[in-house]
C-alpha positions in Angstrom: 26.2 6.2 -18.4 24.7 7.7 -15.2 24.7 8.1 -12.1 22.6 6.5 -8.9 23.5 5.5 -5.7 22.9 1.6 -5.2 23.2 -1.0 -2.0 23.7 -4.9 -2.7 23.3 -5.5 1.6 21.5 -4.3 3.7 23.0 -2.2 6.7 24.3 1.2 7.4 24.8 4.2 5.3 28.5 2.1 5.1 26.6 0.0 2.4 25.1 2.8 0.0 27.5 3.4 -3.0 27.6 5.8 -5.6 27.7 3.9 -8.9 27.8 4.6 -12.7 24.9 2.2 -14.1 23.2 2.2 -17.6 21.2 5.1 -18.5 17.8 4.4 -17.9 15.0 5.2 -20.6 11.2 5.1 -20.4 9.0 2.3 -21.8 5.6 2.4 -22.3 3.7 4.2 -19.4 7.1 5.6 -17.9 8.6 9.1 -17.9 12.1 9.7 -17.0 12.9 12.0 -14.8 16.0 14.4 -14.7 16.2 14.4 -10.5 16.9 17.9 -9.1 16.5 16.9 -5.8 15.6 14.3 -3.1 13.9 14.4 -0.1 15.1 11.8 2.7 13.0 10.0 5.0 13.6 7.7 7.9 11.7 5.2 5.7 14.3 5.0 2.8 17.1 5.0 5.8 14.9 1.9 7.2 14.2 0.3 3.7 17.9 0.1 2.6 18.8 -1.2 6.5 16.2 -3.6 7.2 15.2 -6.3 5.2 11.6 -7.0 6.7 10.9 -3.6 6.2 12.0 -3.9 2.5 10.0 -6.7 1.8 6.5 -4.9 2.8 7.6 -2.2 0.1 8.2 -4.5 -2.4 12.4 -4.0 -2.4 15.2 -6.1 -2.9 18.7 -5.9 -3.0 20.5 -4.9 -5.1 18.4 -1.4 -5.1 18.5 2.1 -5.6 18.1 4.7 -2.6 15.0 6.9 -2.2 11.9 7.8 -2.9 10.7 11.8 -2.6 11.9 13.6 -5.7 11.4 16.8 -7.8 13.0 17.1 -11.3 12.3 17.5 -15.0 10.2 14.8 -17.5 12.7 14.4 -19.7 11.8 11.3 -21.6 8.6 9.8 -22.2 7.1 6.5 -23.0 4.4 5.2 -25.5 1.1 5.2 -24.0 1.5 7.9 -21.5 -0.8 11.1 -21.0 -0.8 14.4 -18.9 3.0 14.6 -18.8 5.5 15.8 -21.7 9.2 16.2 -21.8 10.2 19.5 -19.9 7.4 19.3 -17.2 8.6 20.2 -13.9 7.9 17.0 -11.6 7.4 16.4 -8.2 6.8 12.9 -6.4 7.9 9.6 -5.6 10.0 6.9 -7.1 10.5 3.6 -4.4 14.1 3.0 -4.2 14.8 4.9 -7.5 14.9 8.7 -6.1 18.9 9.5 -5.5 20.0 9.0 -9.0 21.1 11.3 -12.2 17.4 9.9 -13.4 14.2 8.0 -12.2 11.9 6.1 -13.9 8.0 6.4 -12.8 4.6 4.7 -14.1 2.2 7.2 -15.2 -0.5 7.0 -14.1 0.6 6.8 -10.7 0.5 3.4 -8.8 1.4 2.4 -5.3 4.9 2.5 -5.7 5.6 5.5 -7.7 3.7 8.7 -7.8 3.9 11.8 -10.3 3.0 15.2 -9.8 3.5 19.0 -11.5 5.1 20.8 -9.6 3.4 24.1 -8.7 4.7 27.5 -10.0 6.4 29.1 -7.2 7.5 26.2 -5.5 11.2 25.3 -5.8 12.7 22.1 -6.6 14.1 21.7 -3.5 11.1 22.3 -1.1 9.0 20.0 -3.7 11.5 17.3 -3.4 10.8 17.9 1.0 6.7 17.5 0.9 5.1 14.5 -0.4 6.1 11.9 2.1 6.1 13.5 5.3 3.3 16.3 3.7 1.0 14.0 3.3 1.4 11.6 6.0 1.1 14.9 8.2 -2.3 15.5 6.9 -3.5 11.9 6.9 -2.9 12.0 10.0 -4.7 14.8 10.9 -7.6 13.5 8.8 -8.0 10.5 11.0 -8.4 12.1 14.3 -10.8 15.1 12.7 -8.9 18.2 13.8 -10.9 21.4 14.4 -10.5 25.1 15.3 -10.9 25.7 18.4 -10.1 22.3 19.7 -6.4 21.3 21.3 -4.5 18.9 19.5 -1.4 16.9 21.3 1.4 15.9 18.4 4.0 13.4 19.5 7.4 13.8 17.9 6.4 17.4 16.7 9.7 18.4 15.7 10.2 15.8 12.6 10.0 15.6 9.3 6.3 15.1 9.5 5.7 17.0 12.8 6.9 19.7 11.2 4.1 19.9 8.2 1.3 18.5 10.9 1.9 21.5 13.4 1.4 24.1 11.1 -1.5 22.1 9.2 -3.2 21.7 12.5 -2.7 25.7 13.3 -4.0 26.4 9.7 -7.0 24.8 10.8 -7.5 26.6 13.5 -6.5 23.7 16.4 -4.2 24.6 19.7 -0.9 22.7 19.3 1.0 21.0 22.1 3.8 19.4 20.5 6.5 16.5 22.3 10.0 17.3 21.7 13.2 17.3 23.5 14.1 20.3 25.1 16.3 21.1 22.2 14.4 21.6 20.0 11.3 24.4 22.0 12.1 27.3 20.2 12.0 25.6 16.7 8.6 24.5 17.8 7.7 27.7 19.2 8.6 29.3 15.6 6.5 27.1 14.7 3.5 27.9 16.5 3.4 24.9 18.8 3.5 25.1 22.6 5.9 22.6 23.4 6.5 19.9 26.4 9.0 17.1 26.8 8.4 13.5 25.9 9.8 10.6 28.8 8.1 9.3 31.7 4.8 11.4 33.3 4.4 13.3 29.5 0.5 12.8 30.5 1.0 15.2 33.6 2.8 17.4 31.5 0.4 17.8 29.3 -2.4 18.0 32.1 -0.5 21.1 33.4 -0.3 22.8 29.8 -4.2 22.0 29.0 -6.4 21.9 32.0 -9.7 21.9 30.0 -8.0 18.8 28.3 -6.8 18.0 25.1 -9.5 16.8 22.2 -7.1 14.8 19.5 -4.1 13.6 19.3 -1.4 12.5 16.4 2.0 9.9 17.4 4.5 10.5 14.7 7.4 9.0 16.5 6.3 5.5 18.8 3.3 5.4 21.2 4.1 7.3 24.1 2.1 10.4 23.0 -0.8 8.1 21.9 -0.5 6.4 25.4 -0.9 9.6 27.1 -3.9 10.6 25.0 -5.6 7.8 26.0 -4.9 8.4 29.8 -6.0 11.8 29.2 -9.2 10.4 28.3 -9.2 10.9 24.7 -11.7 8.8 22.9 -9.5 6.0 20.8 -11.4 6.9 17.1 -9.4 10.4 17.8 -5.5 9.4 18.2 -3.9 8.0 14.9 -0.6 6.6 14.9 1.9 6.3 11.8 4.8 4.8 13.6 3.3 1.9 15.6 2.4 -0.6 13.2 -0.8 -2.0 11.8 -2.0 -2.8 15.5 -1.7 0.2 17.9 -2.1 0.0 21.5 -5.7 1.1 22.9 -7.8 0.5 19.2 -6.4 4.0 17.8 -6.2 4.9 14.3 -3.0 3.4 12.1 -3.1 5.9 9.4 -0.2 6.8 6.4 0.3 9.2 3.7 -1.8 6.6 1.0 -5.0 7.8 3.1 -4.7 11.7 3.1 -7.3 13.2 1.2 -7.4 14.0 -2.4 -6.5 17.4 -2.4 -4.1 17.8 0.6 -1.1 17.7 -1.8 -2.4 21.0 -3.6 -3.7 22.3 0.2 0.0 21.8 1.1 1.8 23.4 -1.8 0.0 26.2 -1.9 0.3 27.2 1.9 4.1 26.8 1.1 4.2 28.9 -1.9 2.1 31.7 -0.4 4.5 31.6 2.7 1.7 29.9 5.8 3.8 27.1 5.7 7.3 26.7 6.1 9.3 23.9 5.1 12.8 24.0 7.2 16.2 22.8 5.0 18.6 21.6 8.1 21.1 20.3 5.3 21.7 19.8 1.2 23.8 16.9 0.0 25.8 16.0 -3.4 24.8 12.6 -4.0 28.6 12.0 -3.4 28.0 12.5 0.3 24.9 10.5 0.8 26.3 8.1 3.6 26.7 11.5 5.6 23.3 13.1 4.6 22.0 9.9 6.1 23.8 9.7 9.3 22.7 12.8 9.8 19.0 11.8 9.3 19.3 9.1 11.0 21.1 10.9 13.9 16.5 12.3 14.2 18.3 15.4 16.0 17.9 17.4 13.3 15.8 20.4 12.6 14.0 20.5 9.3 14.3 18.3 5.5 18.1 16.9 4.5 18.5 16.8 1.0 20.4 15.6 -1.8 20.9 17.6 -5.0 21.8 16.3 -8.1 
């Protein structure tokens, strides 16, 4: 037997459970995966709550919890190339991450996703990157960010704000980043120049860029977007990951699936050399996951929650 924690409703973190199941073992085209550690996202939080949000990933109940891992191939199927048993691991697993183990098609598909992890890079920061990493930089790809050139994020303090404002610094841009007050020095550290979101953010943002601002990314709703375009920012330069597939004004609905090629390996090795930093607010036993994900959910919180296994 193992471990995994499993829902059979939706709702709450009331309705996750930590459960023995059946081990789990590879087929053909699968490794198994000995989890480490696992990344949450307001995605799993919404998947395992919502069922409309469920069905567009392909989830129903009962289900497993999670998708961002890092571990160790421990098993592996017929069929499968490029991976052997004892590879460190990183990547996703759609409702299969918070478990003793994880099963993932090699090669990867549009559910699961399989990656070595780099040498230098813990289990625990790889477990934090490859949602919010590369929806950060798809994001940024969209709208064309370049030195010299000021770049407005909404919800800068996030999971994703967090890898977008130091992306968009690494490529040279000015960041102005929405947050609540809270949270300005952590964006400072950062490198981002902060400014409140609510009501007259476009003035706000006037006053901190008088030239004007060039681009603009909303990770949280469309308020940021919405002040972009007042500011005069042409639509083909906001993206949006948060506002469905139809955001206001014709700007850019983007998502992790469209970052380029190599932004994982961009992203990993700015984090192992130390020009990006990836900010644990909290680690979890997978016996506590209903309070790992109220405090996720709580989106007050500074930097990656994790479980470890």
């Amino acid at each position: 037997m193992s471990r995994a924690v499993i829902y059979e409703k939706f709702g709450g973190p009331d309705v996750l459970e930590l459960r023995e199941v059946a081990e789990p073992h590879a087929g053909p085209g699968q490794v198994r995966i000995a989890v480490k550690a696992a990344g949450l996202n307001p995605m799993d939080w919404l998947i395992s709550s919502t069922p409309q949000v469920a069905g567009m990933f392909g989830v129903s109940v009962p289900a497993g919890f999670g998708y961002d891992f890092a571990g160790v191939v421990d098993e592996v199927g017929p069929g499968v190339e490029g991976f052997a048993a004892g590879d460190r691991v990183f990547g996703g697993a759609m409702a299969k991450a918070v478990a003793d183990f994880a099963i993932v098609s090699v090669p990867s598909t549009s559910v699961d996703a399989l990656f070595h992890t780099p040498q230098g890079l813990s289990d625990q920061l790889a477990s934090a990157v490859p949602t919010p990493g590369m929806t950060a930089a798809a994001a940024l790809e969209a709208i064309d960010v370049r030195a010299g050139q000021t770049v407005l994020i909404g919800g800068a303090s996030g999971g994703v704000g967090v890898f977008a404002v130091q992306l968009a610094k690494l490529a040279g841009a000015r960041v102005i980043g929405t947050a609540s007050p809270s949270t300005f020095d952590f964006l400072r550290e950062l490198g981002a120049e902060p400014v409140a979101y609510g009501p007259g953010l476009a003035d706000r943002v006037r006053a901190s860029a008088p030239g004007g601002i060039a681009a603009a990314t909303d990770l949280f709703g469309t308020e940021a977007a919405e002040a972009a375009l007042e500011l005069g920012v042409p639509a083909e330069r906001i993206s949006t990951i948060a506002a469905g597939p139809n955001p206001p004004g014709g700007v850019r609905a983007t998502g992790g699936a469209e970052a380029g090629p190599e932004a994982l390996g961009r992203i990993t090795g700015a984090i192992i050399d130390g020009t990006i930093t990836v900010p644990i607010a909290a680690t979890f036993p997978m016996e506590q996951v209903r309070a790992a994900v109220e405090l996720q959910a709580g989106r007050h919180v500074h930097g990656k929650v994790l479980i470890v296994m």
